[in-house]
N, CA, C and O atoms as CSV, one atom per row, in Angstrom:
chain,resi,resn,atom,element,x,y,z
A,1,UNK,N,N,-25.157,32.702,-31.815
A,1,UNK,CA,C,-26.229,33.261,-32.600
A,1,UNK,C,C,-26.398,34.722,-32.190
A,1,UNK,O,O,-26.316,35.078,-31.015
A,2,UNK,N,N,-26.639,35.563,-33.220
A,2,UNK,CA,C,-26.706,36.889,-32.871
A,2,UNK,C,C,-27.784,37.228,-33.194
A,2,UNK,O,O,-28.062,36.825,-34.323
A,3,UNK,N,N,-28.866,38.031,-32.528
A,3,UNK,CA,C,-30.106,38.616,-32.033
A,3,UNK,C,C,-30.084,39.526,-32.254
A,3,UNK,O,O,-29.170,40.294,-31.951
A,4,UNK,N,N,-31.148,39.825,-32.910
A,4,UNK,CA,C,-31.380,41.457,-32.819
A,4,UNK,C,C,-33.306,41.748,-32.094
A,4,UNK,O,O,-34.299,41.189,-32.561
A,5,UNK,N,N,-33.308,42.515,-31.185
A,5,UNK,CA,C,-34.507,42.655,-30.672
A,5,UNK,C,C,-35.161,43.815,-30.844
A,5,UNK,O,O,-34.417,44.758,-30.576
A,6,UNK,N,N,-36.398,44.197,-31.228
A,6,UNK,CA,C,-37.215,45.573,-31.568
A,6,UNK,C,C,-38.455,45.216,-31.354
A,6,UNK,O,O,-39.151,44.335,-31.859
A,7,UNK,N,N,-38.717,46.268,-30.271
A,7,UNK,CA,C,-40.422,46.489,-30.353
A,7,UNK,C,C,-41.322,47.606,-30.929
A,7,UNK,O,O,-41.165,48.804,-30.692
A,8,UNK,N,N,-42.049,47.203,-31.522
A,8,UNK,CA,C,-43.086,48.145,-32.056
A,8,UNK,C,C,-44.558,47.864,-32.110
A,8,UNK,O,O,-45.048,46.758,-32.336
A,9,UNK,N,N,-45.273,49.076,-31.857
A,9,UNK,CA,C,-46.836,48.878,-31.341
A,9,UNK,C,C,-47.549,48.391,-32.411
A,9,UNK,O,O,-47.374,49.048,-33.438
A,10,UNK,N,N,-48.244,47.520,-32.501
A,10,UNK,CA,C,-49.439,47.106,-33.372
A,10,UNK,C,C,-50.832,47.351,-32.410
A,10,UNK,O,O,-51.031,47.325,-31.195
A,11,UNK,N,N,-51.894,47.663,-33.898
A,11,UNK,CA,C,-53.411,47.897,-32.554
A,11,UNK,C,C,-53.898,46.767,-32.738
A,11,UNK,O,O,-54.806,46.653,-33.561
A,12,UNK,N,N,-53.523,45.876,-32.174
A,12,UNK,CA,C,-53.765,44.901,-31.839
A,12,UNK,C,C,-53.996,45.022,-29.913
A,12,UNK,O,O,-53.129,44.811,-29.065
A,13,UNK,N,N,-55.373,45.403,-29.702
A,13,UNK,CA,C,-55.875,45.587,-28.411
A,13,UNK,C,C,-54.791,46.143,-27.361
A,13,UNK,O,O,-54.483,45.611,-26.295
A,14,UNK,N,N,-54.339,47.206,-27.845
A,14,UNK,CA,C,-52.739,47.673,-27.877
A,14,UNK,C,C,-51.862,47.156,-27.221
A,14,UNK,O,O,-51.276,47.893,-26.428
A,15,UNK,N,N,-51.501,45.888,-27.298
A,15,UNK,CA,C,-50.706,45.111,-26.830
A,15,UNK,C,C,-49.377,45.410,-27.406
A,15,UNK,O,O,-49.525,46.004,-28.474
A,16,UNK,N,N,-47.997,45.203,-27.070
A,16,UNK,CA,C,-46.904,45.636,-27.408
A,16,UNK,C,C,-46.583,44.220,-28.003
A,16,UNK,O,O,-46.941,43.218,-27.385
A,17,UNK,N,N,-45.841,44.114,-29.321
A,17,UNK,CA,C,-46.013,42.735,-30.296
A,17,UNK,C,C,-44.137,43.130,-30.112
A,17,UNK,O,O,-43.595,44.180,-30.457
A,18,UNK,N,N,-43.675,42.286,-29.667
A,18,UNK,CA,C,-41.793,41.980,-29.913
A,18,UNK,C,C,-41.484,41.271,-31.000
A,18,UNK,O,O,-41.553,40.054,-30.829
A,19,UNK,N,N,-41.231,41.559,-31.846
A,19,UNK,CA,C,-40.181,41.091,-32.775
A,19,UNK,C,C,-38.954,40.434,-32.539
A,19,UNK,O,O,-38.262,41.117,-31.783
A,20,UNK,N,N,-38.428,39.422,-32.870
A,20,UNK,CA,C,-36.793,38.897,-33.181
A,20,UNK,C,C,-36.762,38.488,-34.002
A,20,UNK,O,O,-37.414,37.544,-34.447
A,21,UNK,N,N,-35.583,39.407,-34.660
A,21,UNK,CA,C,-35.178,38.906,-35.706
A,21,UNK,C,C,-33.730,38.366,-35.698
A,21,UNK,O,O,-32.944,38.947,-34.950
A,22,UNK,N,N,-33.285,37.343,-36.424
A,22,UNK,CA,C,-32.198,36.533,-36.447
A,22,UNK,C,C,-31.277,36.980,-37.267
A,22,UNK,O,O,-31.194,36.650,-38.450
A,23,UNK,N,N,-30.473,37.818,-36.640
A,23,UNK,CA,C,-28.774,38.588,-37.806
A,23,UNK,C,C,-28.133,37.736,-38.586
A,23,UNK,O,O,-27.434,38.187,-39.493
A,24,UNK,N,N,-28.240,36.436,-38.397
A,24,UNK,CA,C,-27.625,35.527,-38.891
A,24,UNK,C,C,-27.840,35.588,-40.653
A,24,UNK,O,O,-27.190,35.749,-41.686
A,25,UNK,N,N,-29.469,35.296,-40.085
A,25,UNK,CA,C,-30.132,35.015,-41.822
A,25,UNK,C,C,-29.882,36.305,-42.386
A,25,UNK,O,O,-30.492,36.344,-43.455
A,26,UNK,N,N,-29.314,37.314,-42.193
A,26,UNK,CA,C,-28.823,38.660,-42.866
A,26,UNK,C,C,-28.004,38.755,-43.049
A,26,UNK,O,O,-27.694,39.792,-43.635
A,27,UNK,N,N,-27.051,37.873,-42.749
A,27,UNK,CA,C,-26.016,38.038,-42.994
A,27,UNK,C,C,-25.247,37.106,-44.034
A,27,UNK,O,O,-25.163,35.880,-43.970
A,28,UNK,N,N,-24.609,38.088,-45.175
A,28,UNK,CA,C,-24.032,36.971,-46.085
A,28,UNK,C,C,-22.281,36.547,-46.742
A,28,UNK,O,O,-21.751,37.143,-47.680
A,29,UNK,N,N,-21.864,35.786,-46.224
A,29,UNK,CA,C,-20.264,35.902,-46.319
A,29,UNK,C,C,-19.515,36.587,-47.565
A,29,UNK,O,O,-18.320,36.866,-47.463
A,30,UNK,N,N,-20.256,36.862,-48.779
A,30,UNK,CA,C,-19.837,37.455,-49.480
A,30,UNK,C,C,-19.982,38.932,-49.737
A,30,UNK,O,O,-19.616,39.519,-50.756
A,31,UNK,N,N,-20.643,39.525,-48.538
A,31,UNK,CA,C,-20.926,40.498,-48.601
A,31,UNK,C,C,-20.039,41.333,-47.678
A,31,UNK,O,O,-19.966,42.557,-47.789
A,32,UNK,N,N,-19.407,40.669,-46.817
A,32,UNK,CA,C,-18.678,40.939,-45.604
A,32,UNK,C,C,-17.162,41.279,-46.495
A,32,UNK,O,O,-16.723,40.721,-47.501
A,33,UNK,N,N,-16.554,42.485,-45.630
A,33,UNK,CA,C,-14.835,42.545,-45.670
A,33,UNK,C,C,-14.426,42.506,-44.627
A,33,UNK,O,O,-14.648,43.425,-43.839
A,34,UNK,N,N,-13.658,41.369,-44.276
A,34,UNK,CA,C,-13.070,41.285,-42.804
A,34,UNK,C,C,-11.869,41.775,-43.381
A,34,UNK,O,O,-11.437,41.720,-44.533
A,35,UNK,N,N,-11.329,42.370,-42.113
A,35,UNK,CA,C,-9.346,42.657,-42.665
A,35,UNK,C,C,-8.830,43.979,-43.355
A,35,UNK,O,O,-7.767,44.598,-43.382
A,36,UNK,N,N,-10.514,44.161,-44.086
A,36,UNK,CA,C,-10.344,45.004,-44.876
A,36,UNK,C,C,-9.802,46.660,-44.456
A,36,UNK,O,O,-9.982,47.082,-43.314
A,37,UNK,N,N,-9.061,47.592,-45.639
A,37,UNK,CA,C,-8.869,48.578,-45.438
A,37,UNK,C,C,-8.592,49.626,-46.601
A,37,UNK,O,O,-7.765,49.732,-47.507
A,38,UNK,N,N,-9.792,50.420,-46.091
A,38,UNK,CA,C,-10.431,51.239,-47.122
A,38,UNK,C,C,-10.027,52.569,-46.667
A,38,UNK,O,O,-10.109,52.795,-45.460
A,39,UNK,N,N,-9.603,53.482,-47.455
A,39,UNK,CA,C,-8.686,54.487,-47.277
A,39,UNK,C,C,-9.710,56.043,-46.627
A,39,UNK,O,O,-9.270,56.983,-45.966
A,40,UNK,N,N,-11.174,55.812,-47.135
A,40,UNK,CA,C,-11.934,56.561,-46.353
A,40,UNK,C,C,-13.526,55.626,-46.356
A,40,UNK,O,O,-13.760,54.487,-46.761
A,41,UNK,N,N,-14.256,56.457,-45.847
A,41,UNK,CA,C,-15.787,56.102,-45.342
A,41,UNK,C,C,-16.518,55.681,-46.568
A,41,UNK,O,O,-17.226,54.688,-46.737
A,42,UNK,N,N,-16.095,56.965,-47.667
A,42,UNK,CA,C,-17.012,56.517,-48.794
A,42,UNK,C,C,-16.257,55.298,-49.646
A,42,UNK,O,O,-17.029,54.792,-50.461
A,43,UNK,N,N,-15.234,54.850,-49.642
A,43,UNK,CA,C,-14.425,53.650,-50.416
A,43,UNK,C,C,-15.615,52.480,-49.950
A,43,UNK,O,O,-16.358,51.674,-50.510
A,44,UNK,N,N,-15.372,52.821,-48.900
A,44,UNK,CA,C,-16.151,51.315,-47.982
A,44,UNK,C,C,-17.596,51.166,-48.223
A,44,UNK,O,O,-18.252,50.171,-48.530
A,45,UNK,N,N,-17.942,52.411,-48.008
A,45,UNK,CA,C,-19.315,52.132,-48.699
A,45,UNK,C,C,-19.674,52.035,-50.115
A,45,UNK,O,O,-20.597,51.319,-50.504
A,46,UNK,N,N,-19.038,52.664,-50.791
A,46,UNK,CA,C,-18.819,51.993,-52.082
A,46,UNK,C,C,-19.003,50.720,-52.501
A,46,UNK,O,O,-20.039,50.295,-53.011
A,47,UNK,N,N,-17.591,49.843,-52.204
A,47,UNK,CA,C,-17.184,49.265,-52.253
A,47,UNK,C,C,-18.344,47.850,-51.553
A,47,UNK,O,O,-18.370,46.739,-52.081
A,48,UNK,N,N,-19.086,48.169,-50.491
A,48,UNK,CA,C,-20.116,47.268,-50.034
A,48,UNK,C,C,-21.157,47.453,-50.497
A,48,UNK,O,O,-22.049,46.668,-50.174
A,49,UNK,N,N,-21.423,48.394,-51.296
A,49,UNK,CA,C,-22.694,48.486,-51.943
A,49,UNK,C,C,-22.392,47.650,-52.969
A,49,UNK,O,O,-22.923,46.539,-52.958
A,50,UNK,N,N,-21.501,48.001,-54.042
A,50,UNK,CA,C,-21.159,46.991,-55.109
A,50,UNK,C,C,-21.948,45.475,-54.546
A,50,UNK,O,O,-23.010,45.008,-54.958
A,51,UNK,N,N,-20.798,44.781,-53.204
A,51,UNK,CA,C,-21.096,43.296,-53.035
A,51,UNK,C,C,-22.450,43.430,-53.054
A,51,UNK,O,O,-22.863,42.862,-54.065
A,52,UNK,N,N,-23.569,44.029,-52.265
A,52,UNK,CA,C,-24.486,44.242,-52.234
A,52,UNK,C,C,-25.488,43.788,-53.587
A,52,UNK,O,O,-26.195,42.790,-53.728
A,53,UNK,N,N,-25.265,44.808,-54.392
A,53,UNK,CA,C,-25.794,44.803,-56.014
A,53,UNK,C,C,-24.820,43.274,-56.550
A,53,UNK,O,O,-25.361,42.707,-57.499
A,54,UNK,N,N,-24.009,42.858,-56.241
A,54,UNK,CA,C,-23.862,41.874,-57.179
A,54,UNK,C,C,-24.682,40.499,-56.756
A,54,UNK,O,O,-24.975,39.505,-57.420
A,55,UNK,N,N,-24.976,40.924,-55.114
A,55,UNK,CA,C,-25.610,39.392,-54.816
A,55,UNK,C,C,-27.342,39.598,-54.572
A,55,UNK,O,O,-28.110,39.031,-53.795
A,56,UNK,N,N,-27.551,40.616,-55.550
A,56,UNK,CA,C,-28.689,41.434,-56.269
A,56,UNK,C,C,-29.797,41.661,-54.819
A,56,UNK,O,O,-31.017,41.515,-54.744
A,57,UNK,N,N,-29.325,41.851,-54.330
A,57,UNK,CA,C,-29.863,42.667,-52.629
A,57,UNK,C,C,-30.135,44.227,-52.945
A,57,UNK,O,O,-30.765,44.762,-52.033
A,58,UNK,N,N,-29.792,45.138,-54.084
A,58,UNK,CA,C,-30.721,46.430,-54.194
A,58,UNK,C,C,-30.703,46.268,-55.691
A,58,UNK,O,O,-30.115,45.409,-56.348
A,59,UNK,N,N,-31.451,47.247,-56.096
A,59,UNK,CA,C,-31.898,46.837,-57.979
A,59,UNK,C,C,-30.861,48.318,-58.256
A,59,UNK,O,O,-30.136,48.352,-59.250
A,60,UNK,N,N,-30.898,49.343,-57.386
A,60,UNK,CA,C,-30.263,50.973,-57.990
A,60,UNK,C,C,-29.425,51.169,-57.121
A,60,UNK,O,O,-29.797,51.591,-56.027
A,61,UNK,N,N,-27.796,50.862,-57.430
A,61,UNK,CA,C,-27.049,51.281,-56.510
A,61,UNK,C,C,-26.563,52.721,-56.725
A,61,UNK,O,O,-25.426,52.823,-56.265
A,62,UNK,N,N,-27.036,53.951,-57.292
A,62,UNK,CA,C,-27.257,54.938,-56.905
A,62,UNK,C,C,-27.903,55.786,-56.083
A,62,UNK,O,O,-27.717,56.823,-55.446
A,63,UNK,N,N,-28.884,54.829,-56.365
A,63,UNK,CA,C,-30.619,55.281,-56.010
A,63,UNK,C,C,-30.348,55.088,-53.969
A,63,UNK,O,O,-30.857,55.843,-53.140
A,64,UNK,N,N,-29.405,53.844,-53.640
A,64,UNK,CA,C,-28.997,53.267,-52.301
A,64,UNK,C,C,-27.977,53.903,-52.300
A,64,UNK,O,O,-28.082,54.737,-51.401
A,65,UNK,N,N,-27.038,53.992,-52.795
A,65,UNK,CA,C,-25.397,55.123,-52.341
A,65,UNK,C,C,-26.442,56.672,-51.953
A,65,UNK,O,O,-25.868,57.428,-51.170
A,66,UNK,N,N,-27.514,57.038,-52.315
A,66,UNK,CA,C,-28.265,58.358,-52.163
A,66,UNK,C,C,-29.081,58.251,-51.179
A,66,UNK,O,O,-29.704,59.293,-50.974
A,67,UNK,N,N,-29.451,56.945,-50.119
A,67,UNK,CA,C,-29.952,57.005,-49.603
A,67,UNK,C,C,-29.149,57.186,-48.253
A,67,UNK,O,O,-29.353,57.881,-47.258
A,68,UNK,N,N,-28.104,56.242,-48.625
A,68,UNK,CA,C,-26.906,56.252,-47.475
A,68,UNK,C,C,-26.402,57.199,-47.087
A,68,UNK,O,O,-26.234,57.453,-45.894
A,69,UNK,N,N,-26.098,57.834,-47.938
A,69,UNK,CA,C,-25.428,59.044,-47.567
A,69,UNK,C,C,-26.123,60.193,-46.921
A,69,UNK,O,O,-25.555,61.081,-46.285
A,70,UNK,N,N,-28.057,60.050,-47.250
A,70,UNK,CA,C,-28.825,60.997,-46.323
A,70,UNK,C,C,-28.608,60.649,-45.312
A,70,UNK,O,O,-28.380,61.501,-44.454
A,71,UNK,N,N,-28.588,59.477,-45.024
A,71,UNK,CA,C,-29.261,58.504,-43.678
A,71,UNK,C,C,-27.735,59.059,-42.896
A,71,UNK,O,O,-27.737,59.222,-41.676
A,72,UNK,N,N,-26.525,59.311,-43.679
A,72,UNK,CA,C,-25.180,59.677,-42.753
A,72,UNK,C,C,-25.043,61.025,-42.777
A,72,UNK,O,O,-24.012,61.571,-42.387
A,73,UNK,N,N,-25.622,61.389,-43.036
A,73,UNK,CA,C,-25.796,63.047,-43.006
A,73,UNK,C,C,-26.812,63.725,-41.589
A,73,UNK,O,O,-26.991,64.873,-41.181
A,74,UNK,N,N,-27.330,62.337,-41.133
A,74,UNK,CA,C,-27.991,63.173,-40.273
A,74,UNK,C,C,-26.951,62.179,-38.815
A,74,UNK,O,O,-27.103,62.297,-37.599
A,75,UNK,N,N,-25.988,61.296,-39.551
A,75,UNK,CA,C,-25.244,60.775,-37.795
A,75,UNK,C,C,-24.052,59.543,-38.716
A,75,UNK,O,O,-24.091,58.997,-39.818
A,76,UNK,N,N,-23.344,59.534,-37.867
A,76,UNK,CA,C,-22.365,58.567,-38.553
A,76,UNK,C,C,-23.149,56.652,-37.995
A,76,UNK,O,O,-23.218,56.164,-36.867
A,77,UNK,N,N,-23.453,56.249,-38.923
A,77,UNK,CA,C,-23.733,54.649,-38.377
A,77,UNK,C,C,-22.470,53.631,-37.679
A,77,UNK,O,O,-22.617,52.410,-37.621
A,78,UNK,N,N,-21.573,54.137,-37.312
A,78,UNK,CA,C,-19.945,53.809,-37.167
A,78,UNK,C,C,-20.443,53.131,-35.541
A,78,UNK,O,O,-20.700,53.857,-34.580
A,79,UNK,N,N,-20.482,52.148,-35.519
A,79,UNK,CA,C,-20.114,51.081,-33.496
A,79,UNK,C,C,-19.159,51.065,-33.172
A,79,UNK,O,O,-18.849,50.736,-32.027
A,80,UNK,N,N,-18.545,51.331,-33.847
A,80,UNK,CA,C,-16.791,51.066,-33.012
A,80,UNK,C,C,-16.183,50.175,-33.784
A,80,UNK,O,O,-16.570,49.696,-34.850
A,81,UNK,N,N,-14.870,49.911,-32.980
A,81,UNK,CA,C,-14.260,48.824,-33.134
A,81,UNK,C,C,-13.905,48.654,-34.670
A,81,UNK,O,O,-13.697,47.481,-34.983
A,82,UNK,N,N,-13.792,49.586,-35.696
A,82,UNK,CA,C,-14.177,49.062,-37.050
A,82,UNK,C,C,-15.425,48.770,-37.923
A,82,UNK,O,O,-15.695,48.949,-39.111
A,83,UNK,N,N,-15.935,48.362,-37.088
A,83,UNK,CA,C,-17.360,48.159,-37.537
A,83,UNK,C,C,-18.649,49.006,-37.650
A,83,UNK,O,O,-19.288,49.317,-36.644
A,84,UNK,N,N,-19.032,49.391,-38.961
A,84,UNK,CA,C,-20.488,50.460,-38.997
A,84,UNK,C,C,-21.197,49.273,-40.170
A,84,UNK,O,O,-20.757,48.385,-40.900
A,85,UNK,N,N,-22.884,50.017,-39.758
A,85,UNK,CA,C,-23.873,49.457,-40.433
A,85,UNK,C,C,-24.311,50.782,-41.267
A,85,UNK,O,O,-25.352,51.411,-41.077
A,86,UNK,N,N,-23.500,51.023,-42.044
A,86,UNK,CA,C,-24.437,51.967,-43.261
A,86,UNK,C,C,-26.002,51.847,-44.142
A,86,UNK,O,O,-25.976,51.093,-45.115
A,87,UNK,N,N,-26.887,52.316,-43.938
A,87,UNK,CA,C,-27.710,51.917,-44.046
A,87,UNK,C,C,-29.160,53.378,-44.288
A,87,UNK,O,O,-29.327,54.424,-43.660
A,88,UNK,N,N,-29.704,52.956,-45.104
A,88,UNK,CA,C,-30.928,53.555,-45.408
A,88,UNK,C,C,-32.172,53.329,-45.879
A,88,UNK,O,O,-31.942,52.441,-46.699
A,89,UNK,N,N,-33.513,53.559,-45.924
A,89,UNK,CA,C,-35.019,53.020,-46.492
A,89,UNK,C,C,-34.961,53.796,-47.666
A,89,UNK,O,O,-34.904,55.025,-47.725
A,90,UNK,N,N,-34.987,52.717,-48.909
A,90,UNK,CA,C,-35.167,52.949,-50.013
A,90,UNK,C,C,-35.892,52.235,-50.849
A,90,UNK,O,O,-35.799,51.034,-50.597
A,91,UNK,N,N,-36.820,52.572,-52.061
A,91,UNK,CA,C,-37.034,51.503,-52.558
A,91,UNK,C,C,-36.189,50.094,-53.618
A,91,UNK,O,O,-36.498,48.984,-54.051
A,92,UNK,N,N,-35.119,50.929,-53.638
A,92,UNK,CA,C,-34.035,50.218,-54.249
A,92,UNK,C,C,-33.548,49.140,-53.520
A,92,UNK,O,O,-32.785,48.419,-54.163
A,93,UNK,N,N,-33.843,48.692,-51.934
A,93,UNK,CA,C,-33.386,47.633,-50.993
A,93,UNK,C,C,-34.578,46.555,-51.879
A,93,UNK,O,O,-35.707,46.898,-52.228
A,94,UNK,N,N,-34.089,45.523,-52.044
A,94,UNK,CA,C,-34.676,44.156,-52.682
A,94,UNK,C,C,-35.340,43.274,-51.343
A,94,UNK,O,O,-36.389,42.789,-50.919
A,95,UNK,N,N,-33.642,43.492,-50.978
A,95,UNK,CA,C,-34.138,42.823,-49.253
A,95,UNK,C,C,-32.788,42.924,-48.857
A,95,UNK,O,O,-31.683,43.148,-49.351
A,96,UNK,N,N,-33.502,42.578,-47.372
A,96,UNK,CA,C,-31.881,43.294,-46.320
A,96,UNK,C,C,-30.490,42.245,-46.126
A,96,UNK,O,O,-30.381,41.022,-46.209
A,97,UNK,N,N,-29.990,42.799,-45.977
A,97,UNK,CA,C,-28.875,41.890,-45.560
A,97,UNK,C,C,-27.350,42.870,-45.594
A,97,UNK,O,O,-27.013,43.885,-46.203
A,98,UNK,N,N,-26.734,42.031,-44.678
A,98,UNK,CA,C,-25.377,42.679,-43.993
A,98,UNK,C,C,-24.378,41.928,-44.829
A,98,UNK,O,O,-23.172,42.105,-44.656
């Protein structure tokens, strides 16, 4: 099971409130390219935004290709290994998922 952990303050008698959230439930096999190989950065993101919009997870995949690309303009989202989380706050996200 993969975890993801974040804290953030609520005033709630300013106690520090932890969050976990579960990567799992974000994650959806048809949204994933394992194996895959995409000839540059923007193919891939492209190309995952599409799965994205087809398994109707943003309503404007312009409106999200425009957000992404701010959000990589200020740092590459790239972990290594192959693997980046491209990603941006838009109102075009329906709801999240990897």
């Amino acid at each position: 099971m993969v975890l993801f952990y974040r804290a953030r303050w609520r005033d709630y008698k300013n106690e520090q409130v932890r969050i976990m959230m579960n990567l799992t439930t974000l994650t959806h096999r048809d949204a994933l390219c394992l194996n895959a190989r995409f000839t540059s950065r923007e193919e891939a993101i492209h190309v995952l935004t599409q799965r994205l919009a087809a398994l109707g997870k943003i309503s404007s995949t312009e409106q999200f290709l425009e957000e992404v690309y701010r959000r990589e303009s200020l740092g590459p989202t790239a972990l290594g290994e192959g693997l980046a989380v491209p990603h941006g706050k838009t109102a075009a996200v329906k709801e999240a998922a990897f």
